[in-house]
C-alpha positions in Angstrom: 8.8 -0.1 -3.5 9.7 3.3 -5.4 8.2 7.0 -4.4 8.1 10.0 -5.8 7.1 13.3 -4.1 7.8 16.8 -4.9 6.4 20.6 -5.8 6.9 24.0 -7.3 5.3 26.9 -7.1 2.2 25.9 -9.2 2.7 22.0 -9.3 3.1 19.1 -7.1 3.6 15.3 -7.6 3.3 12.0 -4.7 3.2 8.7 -6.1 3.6 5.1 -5.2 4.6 2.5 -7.4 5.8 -1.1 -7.0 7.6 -3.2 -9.6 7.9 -0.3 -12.3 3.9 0.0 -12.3 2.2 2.8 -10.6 0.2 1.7 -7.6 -1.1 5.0 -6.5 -0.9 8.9 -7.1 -2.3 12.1 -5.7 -4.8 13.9 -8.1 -4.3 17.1 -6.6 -6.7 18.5 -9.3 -9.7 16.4 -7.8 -8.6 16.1 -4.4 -8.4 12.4 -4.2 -6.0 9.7 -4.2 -6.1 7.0 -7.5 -5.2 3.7 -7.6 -4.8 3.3 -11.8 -4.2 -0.4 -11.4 -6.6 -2.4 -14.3 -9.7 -4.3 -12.9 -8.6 -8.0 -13.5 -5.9 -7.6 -10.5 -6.2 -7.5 -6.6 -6.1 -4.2 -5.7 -3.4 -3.1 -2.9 -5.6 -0.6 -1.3 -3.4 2.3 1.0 -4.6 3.5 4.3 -7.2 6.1 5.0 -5.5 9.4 4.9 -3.0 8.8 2.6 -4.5 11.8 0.2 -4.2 14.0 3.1 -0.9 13.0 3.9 0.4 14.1 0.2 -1.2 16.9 0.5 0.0 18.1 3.9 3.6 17.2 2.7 2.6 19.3 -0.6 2.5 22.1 1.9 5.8 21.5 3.5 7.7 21.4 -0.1 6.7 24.7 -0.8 7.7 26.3 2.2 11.1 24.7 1.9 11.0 26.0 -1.4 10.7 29.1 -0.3 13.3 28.5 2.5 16.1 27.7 0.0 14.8 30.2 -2.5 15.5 32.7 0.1 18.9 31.1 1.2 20.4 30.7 -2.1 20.1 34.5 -2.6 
């Protein structure tokens, strides 16, 4: 199991992925979670919330961006 989370000032990325294939990814553009696996295959569905997780820890990145922007000066 392999994520990837992180932001900057204008962008932010949370994804899932399993196996080198992405299982699932915040769409922060459409405010939803998407699970981009191809019809034909069982879907691994995540939990309720999971969208509002990324973007609550979207939130969190930034201000510790800010945090360290400020520290590093």
């Amino acid at each position: 199991r392999f994520r990837i989370a992180g932001c900057s000032d204008s962008d932010g990325e949370d994804m899932y992925a399993l196996d080198g294939e992405e299982k699932w990814y915040a769409d922060f553009i459409n405010k939803k979670g998407v699970e981009p696996l191809p019809s034909f295959i069982d879907h691994i569905s995540y939990v309720e919330g999971t969208y509002e997780s990324a973007e609550s820890k979207q939130q969190t990145c930034r201000q510790n961006l800010k945090l360290r922007r400020k520290a590093m000066k």
